[in-house]
Structures are given as C-alpha cells and as structure tokens.
N, C-alpha and C positions, 0 to 999 in steps of 0.2 A: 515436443513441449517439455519446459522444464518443471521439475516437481515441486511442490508447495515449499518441502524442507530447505530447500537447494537456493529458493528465491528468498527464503529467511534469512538464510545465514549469510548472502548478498546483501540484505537491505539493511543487517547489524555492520557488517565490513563496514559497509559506506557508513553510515551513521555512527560510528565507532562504537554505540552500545547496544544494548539488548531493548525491544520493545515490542508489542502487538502493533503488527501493520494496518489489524480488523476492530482498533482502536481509534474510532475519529480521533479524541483527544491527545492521544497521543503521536499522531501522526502529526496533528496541528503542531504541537510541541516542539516536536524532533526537526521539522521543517522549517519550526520558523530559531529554534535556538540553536541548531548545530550548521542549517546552511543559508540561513538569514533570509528564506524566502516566505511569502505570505501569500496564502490563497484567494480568491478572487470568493465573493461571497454566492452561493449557489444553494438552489434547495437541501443539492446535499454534497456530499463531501466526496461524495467518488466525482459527481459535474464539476465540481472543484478543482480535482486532482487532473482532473481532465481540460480543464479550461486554463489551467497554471501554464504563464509565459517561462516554460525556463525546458532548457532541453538535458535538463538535471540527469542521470540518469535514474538514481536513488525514486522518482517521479512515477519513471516505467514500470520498476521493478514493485512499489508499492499497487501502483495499476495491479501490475499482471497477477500480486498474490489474490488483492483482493477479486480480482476476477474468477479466480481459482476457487475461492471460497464459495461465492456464488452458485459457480457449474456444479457442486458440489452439492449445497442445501437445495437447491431447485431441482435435481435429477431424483426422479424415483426408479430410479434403478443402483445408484448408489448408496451405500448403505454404511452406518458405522459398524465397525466388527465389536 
C-alpha cells in the first residue's frame, strides 16, 4: 500500500499545483478547472468521485488518499503522535 505523503505529491504532479485532496471544494475545483471533468451529483463527494465516467487517473489517486484518511480517523488503534 502506498503512503498518504507519496499519493499527495502524485495528485499535485498531475494537477500541476498544490491542494487538499480532504477538501471537497477543492477537489471539485481542481477537477473541474485543470481537467475539465464534472462530477455526477451524489450525497456526497467521495459517491461522486466514485460514480465519475472518466478512467482519469488523478480520480484514483484522490480515491485512494482519501480512503487513507478514513482507515485512519476510524481505527482506534491509530493514534496521532
């Protein structure tokens, strides 16, 4: 599995700038002004990102950080230092 930092600094490459992926708004942003795609309207924005026609791959990579975030704030075994 790759590590949070590692799927960031993939998701600025592609997007050519710097942004929070754990940022609905700015994801909506980055997606719809640097690769002109639009999301399908959904409860929420991860159904969204999930339900988007494009085999983009900037798509996945957003997927997978925030999924990362997730496994992270839901596990009580992990902890911030």
């Amino acid at each position: 599995m790759a590590n949070k930092e590692f799927i960031l600094q993939r998701i600025c490459i592609f997007s050519g700038k710097e942004f929070d992926p754990d940022s609905d708004e700015q994801v909506v942003e980055v997606l719809r002004d640097k690769f002109s795609l639009s999301l399908p309207q959904r409860r929420s924005i991860d159904e969204s990102l999930l339900d988007v026609a494009s085999d983009h791959d900037v798509i996945g990579l957003i997927i997978e950080y925030r999924a990362l975030g997730k496994v992270k704030k839901n596990s009580p075994y992990i902890h911030d230092v």
